[in-house]
N, C-alpha and C positions, 0 to 999 in steps of 0.2 A: 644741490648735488650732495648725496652722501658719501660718506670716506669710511675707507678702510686703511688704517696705516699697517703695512708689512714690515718686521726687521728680521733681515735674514735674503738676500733677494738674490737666491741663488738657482743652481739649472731647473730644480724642484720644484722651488716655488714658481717660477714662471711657466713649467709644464701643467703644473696641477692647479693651485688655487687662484692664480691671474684667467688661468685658460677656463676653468668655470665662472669666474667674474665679465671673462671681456662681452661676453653679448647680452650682457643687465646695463641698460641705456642711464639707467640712476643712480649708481654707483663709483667710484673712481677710487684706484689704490693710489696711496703715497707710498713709494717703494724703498726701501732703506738697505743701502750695500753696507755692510759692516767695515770690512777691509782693503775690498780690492777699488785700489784706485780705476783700474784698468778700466775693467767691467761701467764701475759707474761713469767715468768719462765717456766710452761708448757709449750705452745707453742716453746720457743727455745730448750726443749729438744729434741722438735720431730721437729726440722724445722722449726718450723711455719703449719707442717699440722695438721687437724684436721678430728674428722669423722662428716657428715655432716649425720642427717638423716632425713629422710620426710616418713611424713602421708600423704597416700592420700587414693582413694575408691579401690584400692586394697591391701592397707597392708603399710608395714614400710618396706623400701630401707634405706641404709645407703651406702654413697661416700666417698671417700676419699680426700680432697679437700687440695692442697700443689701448693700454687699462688706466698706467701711468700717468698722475697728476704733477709729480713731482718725483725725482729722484734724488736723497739725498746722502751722502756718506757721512757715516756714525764717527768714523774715526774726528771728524774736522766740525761735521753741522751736529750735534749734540740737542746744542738751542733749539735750533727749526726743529727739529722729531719732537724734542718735548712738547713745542709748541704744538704742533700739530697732533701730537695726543689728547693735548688737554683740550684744544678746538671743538665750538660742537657739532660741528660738523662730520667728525668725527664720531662711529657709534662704535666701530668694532679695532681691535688688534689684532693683528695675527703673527706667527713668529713660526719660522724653520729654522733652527741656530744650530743642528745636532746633537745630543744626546752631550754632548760633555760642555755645550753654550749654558747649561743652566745651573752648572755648579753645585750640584745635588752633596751633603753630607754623605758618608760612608754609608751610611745604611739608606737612601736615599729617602729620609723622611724631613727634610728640611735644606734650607741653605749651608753651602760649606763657607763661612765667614771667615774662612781663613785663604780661601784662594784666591792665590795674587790679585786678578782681574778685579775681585768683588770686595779687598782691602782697600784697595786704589782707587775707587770710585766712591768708596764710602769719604775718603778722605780727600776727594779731590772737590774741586766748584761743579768741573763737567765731568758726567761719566761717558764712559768709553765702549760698557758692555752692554749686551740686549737687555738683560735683567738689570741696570743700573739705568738705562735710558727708561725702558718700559716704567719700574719704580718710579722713577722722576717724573716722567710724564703723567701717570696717576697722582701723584702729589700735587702736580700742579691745576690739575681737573681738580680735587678737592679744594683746593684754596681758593678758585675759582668757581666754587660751587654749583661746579657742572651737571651735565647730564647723566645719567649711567650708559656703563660703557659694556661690555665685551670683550674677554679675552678669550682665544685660542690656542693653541699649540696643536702646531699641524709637523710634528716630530715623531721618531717611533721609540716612544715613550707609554710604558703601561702607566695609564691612569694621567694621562701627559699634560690636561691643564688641570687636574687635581693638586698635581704636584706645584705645576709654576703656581698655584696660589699659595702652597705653602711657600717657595721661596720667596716670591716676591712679600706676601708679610713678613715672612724674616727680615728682609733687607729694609723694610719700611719701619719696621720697628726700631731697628738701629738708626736708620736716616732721619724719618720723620714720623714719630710714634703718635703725634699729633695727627696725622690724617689716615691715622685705621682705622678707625668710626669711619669715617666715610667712605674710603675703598671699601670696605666689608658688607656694606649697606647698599653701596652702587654699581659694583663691578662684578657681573660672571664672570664664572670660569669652566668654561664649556669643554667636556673633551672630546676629542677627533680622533678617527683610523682615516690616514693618509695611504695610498698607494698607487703609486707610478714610474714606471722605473726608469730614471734618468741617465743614461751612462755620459763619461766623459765622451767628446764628441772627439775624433780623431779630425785632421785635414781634409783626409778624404770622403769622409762624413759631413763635414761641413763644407765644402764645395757642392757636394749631391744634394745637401740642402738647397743653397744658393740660384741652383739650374733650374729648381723645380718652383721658386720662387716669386712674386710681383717684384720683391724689394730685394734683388740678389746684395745690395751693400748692407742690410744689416746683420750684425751679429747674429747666432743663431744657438736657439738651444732644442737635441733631439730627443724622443721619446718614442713609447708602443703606443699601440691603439687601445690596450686597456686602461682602465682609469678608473679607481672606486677611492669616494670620498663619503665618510658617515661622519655625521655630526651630533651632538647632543643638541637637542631645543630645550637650552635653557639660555635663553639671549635677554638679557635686561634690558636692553629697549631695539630700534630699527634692527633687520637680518637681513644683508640679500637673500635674492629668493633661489639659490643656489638648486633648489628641486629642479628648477626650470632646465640646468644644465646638466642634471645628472645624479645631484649630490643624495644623498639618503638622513632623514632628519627622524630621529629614534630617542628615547628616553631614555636607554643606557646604550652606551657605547663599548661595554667591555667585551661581550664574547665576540665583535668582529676585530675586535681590537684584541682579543687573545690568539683568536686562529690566525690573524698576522702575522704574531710578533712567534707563537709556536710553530707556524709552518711556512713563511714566505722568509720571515729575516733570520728565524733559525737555521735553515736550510741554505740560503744563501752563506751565512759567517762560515757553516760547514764548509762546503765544497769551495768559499774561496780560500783559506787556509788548506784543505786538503787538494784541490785544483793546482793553484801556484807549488806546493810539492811538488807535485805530480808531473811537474811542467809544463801545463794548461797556463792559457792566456784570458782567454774569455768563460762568460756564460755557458754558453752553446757547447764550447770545448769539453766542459767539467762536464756538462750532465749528457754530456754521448759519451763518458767513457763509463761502462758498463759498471767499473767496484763504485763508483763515486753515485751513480745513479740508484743502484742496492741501496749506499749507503744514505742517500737523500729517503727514499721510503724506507728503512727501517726508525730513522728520525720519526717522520710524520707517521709511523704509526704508534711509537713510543706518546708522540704528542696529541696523538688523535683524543683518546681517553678526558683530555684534560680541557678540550674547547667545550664548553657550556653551549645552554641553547640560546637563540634561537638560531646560533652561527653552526651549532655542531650540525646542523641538518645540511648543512651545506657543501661538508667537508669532499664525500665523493668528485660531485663536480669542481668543486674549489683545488684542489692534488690537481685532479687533471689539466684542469689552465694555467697551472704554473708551470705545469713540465711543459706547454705548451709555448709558455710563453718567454723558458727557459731557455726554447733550443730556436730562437730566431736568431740566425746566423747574421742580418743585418742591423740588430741593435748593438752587435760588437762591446757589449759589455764586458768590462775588464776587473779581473777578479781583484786585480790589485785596488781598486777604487772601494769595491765591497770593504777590503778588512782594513783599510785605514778605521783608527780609533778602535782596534781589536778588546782592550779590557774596557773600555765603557760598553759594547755590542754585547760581548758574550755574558755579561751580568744579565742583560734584559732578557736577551733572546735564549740562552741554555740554560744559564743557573736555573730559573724557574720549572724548566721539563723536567731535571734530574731532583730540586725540592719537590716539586708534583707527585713524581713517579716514587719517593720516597711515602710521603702522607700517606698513597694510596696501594704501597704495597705490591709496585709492579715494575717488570725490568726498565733500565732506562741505560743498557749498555751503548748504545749508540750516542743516545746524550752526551755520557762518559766520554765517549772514543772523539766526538767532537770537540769540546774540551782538550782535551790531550793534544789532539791534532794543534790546538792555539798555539799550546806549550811549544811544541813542535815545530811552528813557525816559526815565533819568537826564538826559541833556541839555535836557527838556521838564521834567520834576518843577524843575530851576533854573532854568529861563527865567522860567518860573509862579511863581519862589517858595514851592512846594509842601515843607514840609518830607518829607525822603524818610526814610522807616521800614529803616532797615538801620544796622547796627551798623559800618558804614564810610560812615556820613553825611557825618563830617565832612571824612575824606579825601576824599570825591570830590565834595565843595562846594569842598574847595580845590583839589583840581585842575583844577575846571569854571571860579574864577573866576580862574584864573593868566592870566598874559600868553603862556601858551605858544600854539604853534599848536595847532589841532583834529586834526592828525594828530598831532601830541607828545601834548596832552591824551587822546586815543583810548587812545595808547600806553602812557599813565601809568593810562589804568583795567584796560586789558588785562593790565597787569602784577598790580595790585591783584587780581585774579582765579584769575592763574597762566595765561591762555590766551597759547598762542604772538603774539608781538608783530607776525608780519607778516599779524594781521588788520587790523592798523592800514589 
């Protein structure tokens, strides 16, 4: 049986890359919960299965989805994931850890080897992080003069396992500088556009899973009925055959992977920062209200310009199914779940339309206005005293309660970001 080890084994990955995995008869994931104890105790009670259910324009289905070979938590089993990297049995990795799991330097052209997680693992026996597991467990396939392996990053990351090669050789070089000849020689680094949109599941959501059911006791994670997964084929040895369920296997992965990240998750940070303003709760909420729907297509046509082919051919229909699949009132998506980790999002998904629309000489005032809107959040989450869910909390509480002016302070998030400073 071939393996796939996952780290990251959250609602996401079990909607999208388990649910294209469960009906390939010769493959098996090792699923790896980073933190939550909770989750992964469920899950090994029942296996590792879970009920999978989706909304789509006929109604609510629910699957039973059991890929799981093993479930382990990072926090505690360190050992076993290594191990099971370096196994040959093992051909592929895959990793969901969101956008701020991979500890990208400021200018995201390498590892931040200064952040906490990735000092402490460098200096500890076990590590504790995805990129400190992952690192290790190639180290140990090199020593072990394994097979070549496969990496993924199924995150929404421009250039997303481009980059985890850079960091993970950063971190290899500091760790074990002795085995980059052979990572470098054995290991792709394939990259993916992932899309499926997972919201937090409410009670009553997960009961309506439950009824529709074989296995109403297990856990459940919800989703839509769309689903696009494109992959690079560049695989250094075994691949499931992921076409079979749907997947798209293509020699560059960037222009679907631009018209993503420019029109689905730029659109999305928009309207859930301007949405939660607004006093919108959901998806559905935001883009029925008529300025915030304007302001969704003045975005994507700011962004349109900037998607390359063979994706830009696509763009007509592609706008259209997302406002489609924006306004399903029973995915009950919640804006607040969108802008958690707001300055890691807005660097990928905006800064780039307003750099673009600069190069090229063309307005990108809605860019702008989105952007602002962040500010505008954030500035409101401090007033309220709302603790803000982002992994630069603390800097942009201390810049919010400085003595500087509101234009300095602007200026001091907009840097925090990487967006040009004379949005200030």
């Amino acid at each position: 049986m071939k393996r796939i080890v996952h780290l990251g084994l959250g609602n996401f990955h079990r909607a999208h890359q388990a649910w294209y995995t469960s009906p390939l008869s010769d493959w098996k994931i090792t699923g790896v919960v980073m933190s939550n104890r909770d989750l992964w105790r469920e899950l090994n009670e029942h296996d590792g299965a879970y009920n999978l259910g989706t909304w789509d324009q006929y109604g609510l289905k629910s699957d039973v989805i059991a890929i799981y070979d093993d479930v382990f938590l990072a926090t505690e089993q360190a050992g076993e994931i290594i191990a099971r990297i370096a196994d040959q049995d093992t051909h592929v990795v895959t990793l969901t850890v969101t956008e701020k799991g991979y500890y990208l330097n400021a200018n995201g052209t390498g590892l931040d080897l200064n952040a906490a997680p990735i000092a402490e693992d460098l200096a500890a026996q076990m590590p504790k992080s995805a990129i400190g597991i992952l690192c290790s467990g190639l180290v140990a396939r090199a020593s072990a003069k394994g097979g070549p392996i496969t990496v993924l990053s199924c995150d929404n990351l421009a250039d997303n396992s481009h980059k985890l090669r850079r960091v993970v050789m950063d971190y290899v070089a500091k760790a074990a500088p002795e085995a980059t000849t052979w990572i470098e020689a054995n290991t792709s680094f394939a990259n993916t556009m992932v899309d499926r949109i997972t919201p937090r599941l409410s009670p009553q959501a997960i009961e309506e899973i439950a009824q529709v059911s074989a296995r109403p006791d297990l856990c459940a994670v919800g989703t839509e009925g769309f689903s696009e997964w494109v992959i690079e084929d560049t695989f250094a040895g075994p691949r499931p055959a992921w076409e079979t369920s749907g997947a798209v296997f293509v020699q560059d992965v960037a222009s679907f992977e631009n018209r993503k990240l420019r029109l689905l998750n730029a659109s999305h940070s928009y309207f859930a920062y301007a949405g939660l303003l607004a006093g919108h709760r959901f998806v559905h909420e935001a883009i029925a209200d008529p300025q915030l729907r304007a302001g969704v297509n003045a975005l994507w046509d700011e962004a349109a310009p900037l998607v390359p082919a063979p994706a830009s051919a696509t763009l007509t229909d592609y706008r259209q199914a997302l406002l489609d699949r924006f306004a399903v009132p029973a995915m009950r998506h919640e804006l607040a779940q969108i802008a958690m980790d707001g300055s890691m999002k807005i660097r990928e998904r905006l800064v780039p339309i307003v750099e673009g629309c600069a190069a090229n000489d063309t307005p990108c005032a809605q860019a702008k206005q989105a952007i602002s809107t962040w500010i505008a959040f954030v500035r409101d989450q401090h007033a309220q005293q709302t603790p803000l869910n982002d992994p630069n909390a603390q800097e942009i509480a201390t810049i919010l309660a400085s003595d500087a002016s509101v234009l300095e302070q602007d200026g001091a998030l907009l840097e925090l970001i990487g967006a040009p400073l004379d949005l200030a």
